[in-house]
CHARMM-style PDB file with segment names, atoms N, HN, CA, C and O in Angstrom:
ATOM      1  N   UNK     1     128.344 136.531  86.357  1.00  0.00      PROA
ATOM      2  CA  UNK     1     127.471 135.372  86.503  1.00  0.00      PROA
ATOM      3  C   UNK     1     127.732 134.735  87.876  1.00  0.00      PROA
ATOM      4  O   UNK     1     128.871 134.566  88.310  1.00  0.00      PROA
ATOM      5  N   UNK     2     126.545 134.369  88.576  1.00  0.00      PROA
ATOM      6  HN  UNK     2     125.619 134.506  88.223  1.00  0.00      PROA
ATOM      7  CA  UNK     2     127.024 133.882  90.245  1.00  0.00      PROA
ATOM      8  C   UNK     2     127.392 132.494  90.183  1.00  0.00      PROA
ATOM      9  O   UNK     2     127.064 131.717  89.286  1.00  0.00      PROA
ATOM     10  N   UNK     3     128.061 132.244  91.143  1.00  0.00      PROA
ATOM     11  HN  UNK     3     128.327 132.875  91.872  1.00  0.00      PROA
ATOM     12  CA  UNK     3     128.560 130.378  91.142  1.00  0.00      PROA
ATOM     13  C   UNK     3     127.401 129.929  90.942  1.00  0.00      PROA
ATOM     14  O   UNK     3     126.433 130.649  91.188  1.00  0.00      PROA
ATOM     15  N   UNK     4     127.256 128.776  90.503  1.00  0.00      PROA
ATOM     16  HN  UNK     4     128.042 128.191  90.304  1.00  0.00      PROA
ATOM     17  CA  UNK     4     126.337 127.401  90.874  1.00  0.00      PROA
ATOM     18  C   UNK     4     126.212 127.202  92.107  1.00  0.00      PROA
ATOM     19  O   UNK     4     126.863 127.813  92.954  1.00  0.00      PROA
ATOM     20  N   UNK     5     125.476 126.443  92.320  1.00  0.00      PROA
ATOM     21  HN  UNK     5     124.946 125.947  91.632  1.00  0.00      PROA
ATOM     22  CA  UNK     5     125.314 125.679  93.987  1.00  0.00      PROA
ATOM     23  C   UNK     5     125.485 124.817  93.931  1.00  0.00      PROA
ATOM     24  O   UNK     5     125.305 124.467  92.765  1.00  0.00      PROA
ATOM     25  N   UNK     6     125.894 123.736  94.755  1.00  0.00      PROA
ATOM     26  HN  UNK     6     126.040 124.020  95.702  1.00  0.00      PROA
ATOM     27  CA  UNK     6     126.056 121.908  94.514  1.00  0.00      PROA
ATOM     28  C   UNK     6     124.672 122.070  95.001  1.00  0.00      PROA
ATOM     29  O   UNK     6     124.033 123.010  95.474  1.00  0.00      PROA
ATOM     30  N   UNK     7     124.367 120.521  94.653  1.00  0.00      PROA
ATOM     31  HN  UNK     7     124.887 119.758  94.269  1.00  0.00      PROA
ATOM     32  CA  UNK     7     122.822 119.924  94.621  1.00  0.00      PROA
ATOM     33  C   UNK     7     123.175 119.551  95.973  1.00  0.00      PROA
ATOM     34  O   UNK     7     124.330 119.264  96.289  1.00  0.00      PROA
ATOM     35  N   UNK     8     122.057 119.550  96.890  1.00  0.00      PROA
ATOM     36  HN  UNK     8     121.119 119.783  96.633  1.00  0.00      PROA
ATOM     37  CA  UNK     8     122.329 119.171  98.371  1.00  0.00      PROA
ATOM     38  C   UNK     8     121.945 117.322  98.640  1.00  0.00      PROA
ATOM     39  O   UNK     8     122.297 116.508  99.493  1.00  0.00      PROA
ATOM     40  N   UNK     9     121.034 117.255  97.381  1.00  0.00      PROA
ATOM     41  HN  UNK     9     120.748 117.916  96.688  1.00  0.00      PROA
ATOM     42  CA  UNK     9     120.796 115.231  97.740  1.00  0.00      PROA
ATOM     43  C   UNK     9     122.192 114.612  97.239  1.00  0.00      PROA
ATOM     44  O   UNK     9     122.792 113.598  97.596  1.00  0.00      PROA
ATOM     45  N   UNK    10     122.436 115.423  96.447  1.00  0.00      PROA
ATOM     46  HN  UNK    10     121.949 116.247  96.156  1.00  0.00      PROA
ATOM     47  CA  UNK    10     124.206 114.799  95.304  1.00  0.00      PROA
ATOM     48  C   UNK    10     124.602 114.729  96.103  1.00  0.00      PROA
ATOM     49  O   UNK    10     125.154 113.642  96.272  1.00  0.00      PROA
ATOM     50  N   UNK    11     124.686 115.578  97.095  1.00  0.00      PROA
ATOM     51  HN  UNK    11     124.237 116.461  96.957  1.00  0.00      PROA
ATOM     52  CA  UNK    11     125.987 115.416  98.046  1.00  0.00      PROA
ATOM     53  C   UNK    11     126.062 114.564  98.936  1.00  0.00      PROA
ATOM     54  O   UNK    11     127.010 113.918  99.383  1.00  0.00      PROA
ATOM     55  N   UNK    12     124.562 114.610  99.266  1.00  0.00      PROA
ATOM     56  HN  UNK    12     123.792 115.134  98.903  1.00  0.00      PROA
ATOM     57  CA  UNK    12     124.281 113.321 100.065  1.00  0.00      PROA
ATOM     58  C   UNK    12     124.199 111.728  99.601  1.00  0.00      PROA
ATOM     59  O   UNK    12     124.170 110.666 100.224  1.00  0.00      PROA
ATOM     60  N   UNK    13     124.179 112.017  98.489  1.00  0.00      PROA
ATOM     61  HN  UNK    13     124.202 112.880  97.983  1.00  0.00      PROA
ATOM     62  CA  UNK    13     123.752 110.165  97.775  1.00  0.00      PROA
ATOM     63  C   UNK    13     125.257 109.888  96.833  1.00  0.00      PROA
ATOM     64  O   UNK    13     125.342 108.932  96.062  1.00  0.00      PROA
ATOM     65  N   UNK    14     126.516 110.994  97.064  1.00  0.00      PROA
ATOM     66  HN  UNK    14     126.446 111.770  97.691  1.00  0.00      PROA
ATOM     67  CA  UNK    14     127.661 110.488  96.198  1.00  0.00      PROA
ATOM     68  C   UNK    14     128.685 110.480  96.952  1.00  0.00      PROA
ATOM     69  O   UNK    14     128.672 110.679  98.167  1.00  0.00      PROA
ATOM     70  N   UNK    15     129.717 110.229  96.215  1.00  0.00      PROA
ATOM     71  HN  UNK    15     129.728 110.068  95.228  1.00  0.00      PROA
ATOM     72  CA  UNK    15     131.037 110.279  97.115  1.00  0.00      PROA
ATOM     73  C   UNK    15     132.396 109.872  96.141  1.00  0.00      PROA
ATOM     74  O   UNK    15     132.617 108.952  95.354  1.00  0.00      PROA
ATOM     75  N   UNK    16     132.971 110.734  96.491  1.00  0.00      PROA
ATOM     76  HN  UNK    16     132.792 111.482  97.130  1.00  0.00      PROA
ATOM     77  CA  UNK    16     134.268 110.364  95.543  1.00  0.00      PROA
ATOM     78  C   UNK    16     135.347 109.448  96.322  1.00  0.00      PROA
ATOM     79  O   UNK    16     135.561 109.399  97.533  1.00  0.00      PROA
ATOM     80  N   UNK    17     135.933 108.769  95.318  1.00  0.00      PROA
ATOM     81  HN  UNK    17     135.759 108.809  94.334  1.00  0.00      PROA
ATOM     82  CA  UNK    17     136.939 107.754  95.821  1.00  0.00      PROA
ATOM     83  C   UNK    17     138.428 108.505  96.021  1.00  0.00      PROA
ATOM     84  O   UNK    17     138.293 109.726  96.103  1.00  0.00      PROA
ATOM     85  N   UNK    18     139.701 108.083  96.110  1.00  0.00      PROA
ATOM     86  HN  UNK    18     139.811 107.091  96.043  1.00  0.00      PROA
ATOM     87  CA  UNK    18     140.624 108.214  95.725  1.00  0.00      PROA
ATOM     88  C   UNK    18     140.929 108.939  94.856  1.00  0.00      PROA
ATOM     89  O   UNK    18     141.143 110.150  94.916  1.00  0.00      PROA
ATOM     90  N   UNK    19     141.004 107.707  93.302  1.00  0.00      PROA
ATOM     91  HN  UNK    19     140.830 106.723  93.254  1.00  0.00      PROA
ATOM     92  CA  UNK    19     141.118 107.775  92.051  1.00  0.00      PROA
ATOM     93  C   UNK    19     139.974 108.527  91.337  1.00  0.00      PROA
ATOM     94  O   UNK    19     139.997 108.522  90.107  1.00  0.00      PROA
ATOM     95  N   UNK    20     139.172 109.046  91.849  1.00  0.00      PROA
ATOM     96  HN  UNK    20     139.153 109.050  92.849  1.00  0.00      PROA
ATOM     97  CA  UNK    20     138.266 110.056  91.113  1.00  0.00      PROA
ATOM     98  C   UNK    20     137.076 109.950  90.769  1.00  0.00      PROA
ATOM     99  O   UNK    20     136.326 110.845  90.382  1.00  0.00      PROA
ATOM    100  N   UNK    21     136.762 108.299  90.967  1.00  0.00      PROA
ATOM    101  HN  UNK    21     137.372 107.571  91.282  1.00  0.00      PROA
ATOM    102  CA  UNK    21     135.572 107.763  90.345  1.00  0.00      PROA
ATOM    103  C   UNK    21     134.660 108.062  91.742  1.00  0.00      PROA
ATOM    104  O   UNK    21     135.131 108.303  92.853  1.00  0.00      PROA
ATOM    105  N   UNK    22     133.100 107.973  91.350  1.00  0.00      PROA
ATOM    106  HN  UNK    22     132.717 107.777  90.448  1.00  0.00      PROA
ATOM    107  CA  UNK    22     132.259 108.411  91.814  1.00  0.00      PROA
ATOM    108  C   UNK    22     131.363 107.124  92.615  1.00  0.00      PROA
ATOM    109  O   UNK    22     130.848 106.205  91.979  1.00  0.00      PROA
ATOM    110  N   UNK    23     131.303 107.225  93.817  1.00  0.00      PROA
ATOM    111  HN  UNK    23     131.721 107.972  94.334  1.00  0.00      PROA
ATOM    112  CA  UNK    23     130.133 106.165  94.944  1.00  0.00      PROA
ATOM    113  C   UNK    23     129.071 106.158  94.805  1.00  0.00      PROA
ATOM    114  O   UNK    23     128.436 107.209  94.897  1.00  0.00      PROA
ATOM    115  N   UNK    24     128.471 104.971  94.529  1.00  0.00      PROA
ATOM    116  HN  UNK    24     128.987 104.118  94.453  1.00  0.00      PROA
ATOM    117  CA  UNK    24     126.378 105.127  94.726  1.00  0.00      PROA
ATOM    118  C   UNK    24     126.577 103.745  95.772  1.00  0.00      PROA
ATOM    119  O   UNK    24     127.424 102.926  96.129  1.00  0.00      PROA
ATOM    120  N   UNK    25     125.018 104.169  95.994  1.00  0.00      PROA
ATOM    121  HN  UNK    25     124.330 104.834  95.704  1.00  0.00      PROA
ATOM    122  CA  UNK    25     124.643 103.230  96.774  1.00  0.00      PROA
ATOM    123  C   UNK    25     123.832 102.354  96.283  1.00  0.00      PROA
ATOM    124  O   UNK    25     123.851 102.447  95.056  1.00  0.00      PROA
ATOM    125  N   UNK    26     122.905 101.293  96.757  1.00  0.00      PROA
ATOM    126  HN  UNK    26     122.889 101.218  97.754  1.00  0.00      PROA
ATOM    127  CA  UNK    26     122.370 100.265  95.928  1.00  0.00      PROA
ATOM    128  C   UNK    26     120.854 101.022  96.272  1.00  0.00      PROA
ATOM    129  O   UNK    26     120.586 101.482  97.382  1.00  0.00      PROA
ATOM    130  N   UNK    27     120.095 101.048  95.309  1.00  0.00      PROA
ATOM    131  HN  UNK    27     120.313 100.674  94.407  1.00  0.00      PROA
ATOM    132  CA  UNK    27     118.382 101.252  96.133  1.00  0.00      PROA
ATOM    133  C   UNK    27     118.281  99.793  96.744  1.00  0.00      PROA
ATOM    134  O   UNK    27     119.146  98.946  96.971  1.00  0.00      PROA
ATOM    135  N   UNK    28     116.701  99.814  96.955  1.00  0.00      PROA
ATOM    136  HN  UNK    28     115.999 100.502  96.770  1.00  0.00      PROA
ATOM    137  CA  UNK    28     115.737  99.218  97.355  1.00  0.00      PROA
ATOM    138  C   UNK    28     116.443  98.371  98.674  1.00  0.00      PROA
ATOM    139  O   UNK    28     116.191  97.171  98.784  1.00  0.00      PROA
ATOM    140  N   UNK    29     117.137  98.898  99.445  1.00  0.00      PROA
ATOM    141  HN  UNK    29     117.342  99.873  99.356  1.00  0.00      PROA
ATOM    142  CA  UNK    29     118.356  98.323 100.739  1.00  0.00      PROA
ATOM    143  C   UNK    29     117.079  99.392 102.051  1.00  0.00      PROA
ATOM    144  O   UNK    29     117.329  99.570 103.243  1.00  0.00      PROA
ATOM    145  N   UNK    30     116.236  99.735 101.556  1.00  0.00      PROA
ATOM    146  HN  UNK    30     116.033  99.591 100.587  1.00  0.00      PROA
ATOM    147  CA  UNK    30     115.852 100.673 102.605  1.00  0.00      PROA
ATOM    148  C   UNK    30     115.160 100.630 103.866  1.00  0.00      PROA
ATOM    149  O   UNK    30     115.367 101.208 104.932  1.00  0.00      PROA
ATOM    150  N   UNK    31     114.082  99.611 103.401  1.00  0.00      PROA
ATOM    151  HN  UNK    31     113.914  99.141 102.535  1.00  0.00      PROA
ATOM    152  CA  UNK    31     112.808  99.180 103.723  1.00  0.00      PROA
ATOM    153  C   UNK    31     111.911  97.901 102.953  1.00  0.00      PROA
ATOM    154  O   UNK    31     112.275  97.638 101.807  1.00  0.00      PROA
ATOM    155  N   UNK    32     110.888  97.188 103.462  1.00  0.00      PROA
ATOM    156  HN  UNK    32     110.593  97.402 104.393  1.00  0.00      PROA
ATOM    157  CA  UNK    32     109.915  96.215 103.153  1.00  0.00      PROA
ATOM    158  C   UNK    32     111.123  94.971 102.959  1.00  0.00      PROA
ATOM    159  O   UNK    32     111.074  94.216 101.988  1.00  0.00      PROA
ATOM    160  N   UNK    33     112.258  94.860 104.062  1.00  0.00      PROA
ATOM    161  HN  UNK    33     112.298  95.474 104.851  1.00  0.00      PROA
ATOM    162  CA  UNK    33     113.060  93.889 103.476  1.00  0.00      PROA
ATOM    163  C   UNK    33     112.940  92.638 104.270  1.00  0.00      PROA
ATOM    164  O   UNK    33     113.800  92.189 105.028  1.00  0.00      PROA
ATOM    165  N   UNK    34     111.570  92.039 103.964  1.00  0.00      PROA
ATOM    166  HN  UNK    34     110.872  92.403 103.348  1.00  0.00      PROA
ATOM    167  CA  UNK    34     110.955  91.458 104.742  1.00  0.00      PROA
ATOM    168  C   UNK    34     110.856  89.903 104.053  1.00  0.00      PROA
ATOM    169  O   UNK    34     110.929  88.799 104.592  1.00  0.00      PROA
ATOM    170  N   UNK    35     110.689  90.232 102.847  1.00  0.00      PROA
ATOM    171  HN  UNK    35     110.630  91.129 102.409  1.00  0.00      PROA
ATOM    172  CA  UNK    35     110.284  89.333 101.895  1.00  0.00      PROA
ATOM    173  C   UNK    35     111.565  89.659 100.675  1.00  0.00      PROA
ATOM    174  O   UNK    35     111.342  89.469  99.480  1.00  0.00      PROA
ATOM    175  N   UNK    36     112.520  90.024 101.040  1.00  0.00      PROA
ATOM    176  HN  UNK    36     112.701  90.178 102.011  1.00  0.00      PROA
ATOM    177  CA  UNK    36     113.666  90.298 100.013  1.00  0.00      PROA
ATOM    178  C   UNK    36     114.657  88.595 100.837  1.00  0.00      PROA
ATOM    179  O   UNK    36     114.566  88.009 101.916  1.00  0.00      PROA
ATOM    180  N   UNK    37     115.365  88.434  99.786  1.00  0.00      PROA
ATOM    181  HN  UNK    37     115.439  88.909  98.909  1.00  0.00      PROA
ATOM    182  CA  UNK    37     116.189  86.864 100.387  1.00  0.00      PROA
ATOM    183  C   UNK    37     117.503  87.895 100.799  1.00  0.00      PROA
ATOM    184  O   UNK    37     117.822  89.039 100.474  1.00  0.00      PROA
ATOM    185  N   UNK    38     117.963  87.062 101.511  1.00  0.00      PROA
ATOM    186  HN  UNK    38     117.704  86.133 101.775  1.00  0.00      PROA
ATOM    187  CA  UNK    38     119.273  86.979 101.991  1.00  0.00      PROA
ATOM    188  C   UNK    38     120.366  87.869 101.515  1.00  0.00      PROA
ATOM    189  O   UNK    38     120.879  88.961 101.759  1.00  0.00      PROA
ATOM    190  N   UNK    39     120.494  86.530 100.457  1.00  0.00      PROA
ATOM    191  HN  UNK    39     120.077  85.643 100.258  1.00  0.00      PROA
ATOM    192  CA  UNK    39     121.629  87.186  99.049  1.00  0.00      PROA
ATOM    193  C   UNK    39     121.357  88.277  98.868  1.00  0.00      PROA
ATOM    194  O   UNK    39     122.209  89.091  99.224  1.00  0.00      PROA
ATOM    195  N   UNK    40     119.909  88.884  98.162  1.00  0.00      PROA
ATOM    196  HN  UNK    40     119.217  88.223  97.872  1.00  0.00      PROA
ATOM    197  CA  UNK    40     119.489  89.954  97.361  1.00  0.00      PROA
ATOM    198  C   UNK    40     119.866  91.049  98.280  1.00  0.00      PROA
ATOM    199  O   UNK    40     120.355  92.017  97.696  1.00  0.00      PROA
ATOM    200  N   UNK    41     119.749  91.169  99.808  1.00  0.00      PROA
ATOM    201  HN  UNK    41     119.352  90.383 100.282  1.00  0.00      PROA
ATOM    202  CA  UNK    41     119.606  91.986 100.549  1.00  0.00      PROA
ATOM    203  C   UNK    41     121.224  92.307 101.215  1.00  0.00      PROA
ATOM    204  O   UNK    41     121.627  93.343 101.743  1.00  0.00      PROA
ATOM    205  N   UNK    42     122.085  90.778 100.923  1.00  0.00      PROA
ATOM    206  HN  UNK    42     121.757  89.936 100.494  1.00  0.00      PROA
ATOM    207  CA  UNK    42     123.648  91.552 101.298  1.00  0.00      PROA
ATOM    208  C   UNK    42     124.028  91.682 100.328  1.00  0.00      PROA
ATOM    209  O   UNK    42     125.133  92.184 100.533  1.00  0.00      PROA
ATOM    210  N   UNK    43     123.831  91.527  98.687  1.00  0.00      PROA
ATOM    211  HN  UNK    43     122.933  91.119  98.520  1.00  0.00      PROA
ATOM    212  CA  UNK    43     124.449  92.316  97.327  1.00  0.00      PROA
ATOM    213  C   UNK    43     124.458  93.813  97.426  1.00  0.00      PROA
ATOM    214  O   UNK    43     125.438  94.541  97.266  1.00  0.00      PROA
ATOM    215  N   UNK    44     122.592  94.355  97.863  1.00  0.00      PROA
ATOM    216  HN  UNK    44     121.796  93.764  97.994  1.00  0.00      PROA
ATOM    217  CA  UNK    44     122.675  95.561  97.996  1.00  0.00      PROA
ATOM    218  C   UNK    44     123.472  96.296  98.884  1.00  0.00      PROA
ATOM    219  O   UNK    44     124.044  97.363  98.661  1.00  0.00      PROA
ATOM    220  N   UNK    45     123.456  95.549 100.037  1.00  0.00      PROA
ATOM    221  HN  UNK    45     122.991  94.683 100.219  1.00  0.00      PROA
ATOM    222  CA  UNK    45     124.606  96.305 101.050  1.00  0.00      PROA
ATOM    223  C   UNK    45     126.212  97.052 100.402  1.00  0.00      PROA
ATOM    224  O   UNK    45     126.784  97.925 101.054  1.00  0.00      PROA
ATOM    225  N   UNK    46     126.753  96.552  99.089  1.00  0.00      PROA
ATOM    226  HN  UNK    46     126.288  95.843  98.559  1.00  0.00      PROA
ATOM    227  CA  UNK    46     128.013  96.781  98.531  1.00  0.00      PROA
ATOM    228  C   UNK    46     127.558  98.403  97.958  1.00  0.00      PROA
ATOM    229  O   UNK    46     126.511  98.763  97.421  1.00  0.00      PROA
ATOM    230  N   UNK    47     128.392  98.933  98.196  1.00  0.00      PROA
ATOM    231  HN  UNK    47     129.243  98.640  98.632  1.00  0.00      PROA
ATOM    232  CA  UNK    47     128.936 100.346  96.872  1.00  0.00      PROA
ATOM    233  C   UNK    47     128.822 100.203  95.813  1.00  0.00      PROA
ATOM    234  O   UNK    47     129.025  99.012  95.579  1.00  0.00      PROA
ATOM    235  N   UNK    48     128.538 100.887  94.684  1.00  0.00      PROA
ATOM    236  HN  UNK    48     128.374 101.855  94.874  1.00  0.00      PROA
ATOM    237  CA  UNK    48     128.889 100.628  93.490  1.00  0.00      PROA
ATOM    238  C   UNK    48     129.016 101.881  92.945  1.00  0.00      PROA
ATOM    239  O   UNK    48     128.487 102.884  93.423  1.00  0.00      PROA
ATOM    240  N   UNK    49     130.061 101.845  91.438  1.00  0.00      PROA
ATOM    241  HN  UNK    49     130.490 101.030  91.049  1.00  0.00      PROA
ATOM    242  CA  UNK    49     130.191 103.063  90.766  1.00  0.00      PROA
ATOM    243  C   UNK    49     129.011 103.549  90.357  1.00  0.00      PROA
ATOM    244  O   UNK    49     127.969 102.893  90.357  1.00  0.00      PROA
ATOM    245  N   UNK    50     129.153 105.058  89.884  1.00  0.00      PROA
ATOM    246  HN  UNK    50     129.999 105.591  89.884  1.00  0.00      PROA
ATOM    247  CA  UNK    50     128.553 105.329  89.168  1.00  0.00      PROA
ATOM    248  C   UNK    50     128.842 104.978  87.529  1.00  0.00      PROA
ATOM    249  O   UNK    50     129.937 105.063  86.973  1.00  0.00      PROA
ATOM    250  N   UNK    51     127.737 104.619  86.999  1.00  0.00      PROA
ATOM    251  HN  UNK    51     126.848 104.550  87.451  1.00  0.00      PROA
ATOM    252  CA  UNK    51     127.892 104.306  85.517  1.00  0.00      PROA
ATOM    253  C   UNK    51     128.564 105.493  84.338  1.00  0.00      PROA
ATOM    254  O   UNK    51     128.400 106.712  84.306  1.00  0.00      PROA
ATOM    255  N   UNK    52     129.295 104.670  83.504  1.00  0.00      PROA
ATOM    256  HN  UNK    52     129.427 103.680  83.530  1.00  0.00      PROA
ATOM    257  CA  UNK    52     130.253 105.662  82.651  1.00  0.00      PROA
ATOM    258  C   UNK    52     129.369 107.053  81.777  1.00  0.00      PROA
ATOM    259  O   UNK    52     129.697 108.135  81.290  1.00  0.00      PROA
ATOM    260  N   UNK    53     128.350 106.415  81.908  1.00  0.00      PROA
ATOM    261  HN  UNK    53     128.083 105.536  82.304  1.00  0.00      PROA
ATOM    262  CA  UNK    53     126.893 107.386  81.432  1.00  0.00      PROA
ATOM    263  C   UNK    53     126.410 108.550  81.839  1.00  0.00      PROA
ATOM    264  O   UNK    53     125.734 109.312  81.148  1.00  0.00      PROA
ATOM    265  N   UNK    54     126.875 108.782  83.420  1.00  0.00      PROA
ATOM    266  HN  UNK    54     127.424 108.163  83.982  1.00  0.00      PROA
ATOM    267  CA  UNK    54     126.040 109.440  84.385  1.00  0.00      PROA
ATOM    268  C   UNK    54     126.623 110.280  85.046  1.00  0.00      PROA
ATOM    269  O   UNK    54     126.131 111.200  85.700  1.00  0.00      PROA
ATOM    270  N   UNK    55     128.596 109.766  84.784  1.00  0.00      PROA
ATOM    271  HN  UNK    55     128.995 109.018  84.252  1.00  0.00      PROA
ATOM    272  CA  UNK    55     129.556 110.456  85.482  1.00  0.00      PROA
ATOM    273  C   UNK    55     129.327 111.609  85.245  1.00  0.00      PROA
ATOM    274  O   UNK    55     128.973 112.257  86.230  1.00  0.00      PROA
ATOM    275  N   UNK    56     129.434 112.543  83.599  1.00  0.00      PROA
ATOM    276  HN  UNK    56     129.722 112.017  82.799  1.00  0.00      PROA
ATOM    277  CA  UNK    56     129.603 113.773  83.410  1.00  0.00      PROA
ATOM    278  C   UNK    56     127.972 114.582  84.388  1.00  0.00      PROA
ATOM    279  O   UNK    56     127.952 115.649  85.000  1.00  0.00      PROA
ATOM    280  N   UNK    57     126.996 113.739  84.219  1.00  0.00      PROA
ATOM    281  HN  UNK    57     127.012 112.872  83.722  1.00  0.00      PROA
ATOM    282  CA  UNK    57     125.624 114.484  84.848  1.00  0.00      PROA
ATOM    283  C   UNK    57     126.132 115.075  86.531  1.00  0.00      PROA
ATOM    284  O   UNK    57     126.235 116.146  87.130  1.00  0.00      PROA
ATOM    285  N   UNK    58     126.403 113.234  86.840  1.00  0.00      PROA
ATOM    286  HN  UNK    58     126.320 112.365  86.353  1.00  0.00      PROA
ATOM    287  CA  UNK    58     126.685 113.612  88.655  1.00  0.00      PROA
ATOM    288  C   UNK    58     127.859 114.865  88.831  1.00  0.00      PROA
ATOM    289  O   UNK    58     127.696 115.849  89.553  1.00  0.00      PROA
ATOM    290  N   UNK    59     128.824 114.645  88.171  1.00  0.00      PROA
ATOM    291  HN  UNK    59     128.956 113.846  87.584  1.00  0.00      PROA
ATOM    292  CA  UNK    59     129.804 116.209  88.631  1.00  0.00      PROA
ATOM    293  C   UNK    59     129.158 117.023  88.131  1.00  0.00      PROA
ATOM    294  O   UNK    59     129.643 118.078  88.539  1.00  0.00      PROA
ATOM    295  N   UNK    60     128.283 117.264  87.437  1.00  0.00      PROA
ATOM    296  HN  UNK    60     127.888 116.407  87.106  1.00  0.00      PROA
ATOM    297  CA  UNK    60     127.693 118.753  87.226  1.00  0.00      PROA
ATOM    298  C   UNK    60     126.949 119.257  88.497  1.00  0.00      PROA
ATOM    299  O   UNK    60     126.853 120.463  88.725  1.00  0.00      PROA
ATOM    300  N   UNK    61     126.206 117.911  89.668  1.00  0.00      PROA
ATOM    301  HN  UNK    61     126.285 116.931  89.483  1.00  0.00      PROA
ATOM    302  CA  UNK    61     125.783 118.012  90.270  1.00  0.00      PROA
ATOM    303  C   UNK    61     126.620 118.490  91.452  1.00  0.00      PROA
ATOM    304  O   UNK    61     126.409 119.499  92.125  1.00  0.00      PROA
ATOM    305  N   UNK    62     127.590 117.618  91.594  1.00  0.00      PROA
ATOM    306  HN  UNK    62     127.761 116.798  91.047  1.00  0.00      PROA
ATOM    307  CA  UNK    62     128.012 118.089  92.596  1.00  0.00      PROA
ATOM    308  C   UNK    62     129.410 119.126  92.710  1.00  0.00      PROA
ATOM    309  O   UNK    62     129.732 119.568  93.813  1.00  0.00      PROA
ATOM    310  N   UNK    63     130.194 119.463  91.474  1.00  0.00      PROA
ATOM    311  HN  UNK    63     129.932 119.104  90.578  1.00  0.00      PROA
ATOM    312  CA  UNK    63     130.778 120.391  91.865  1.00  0.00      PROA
ATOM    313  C   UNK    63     130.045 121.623  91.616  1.00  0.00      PROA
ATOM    314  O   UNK    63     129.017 121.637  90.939  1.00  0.00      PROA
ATOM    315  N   UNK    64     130.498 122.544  92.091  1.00  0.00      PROA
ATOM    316  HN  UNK    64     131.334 122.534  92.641  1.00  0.00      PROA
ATOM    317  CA  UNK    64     129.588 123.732  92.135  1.00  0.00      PROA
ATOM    318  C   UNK    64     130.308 124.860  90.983  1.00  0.00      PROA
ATOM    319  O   UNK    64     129.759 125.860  90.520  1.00  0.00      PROA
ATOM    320  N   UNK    65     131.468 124.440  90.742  1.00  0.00      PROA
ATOM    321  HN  UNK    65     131.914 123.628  91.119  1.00  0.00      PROA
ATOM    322  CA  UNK    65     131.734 125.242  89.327  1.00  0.00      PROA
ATOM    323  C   UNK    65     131.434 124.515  87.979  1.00  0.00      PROA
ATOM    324  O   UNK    65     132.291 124.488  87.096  1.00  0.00      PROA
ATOM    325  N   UNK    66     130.169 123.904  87.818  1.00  0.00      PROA
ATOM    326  HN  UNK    66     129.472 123.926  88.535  1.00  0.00      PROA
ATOM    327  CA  UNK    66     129.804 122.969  86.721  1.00  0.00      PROA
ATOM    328  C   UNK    66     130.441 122.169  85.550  1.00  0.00      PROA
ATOM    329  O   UNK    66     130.081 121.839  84.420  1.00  0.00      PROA
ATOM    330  N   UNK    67     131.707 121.980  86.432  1.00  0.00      PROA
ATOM    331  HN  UNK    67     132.000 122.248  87.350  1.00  0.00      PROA
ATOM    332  CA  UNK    67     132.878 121.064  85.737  1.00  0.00      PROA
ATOM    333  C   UNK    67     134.093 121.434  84.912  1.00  0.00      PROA
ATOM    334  OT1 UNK    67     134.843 120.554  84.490  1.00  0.00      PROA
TER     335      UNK     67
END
């Protein structure tokens, strides 16, 4: 059976920490932030985990021996 491939956006939209846990980024930080306030627009600026929900999905994504 041939390896898996990592997903090439996973790789681009995650990131592992240290301790193992997994990096996202905030959406809607992208564009039209015209009419977004202040606050709303430096909250998104922060990191955040990935949710305890999503962990097992995202490493399927991104390691390439499917965990």
């Amino acid at each position: 059976m041939p390896k898996l491939k990592t997903k090439a956006a996973a790789k681009k939209r995650f990131a592992f920490t240290g301790t193992g846990k997994i990096k996202r980024k905030h959406a809607y930080h992208s564009h039209i932030l015209t009419k977004k306030e202040t606050t709303q627009k430096r909250n998104l600026d922060h990191t955040a985990m990935v949710s305890n929900d999503d962990v097992k999905r995202v490493k399927r994504m991104i390691l390439s021996s499917g965990m």
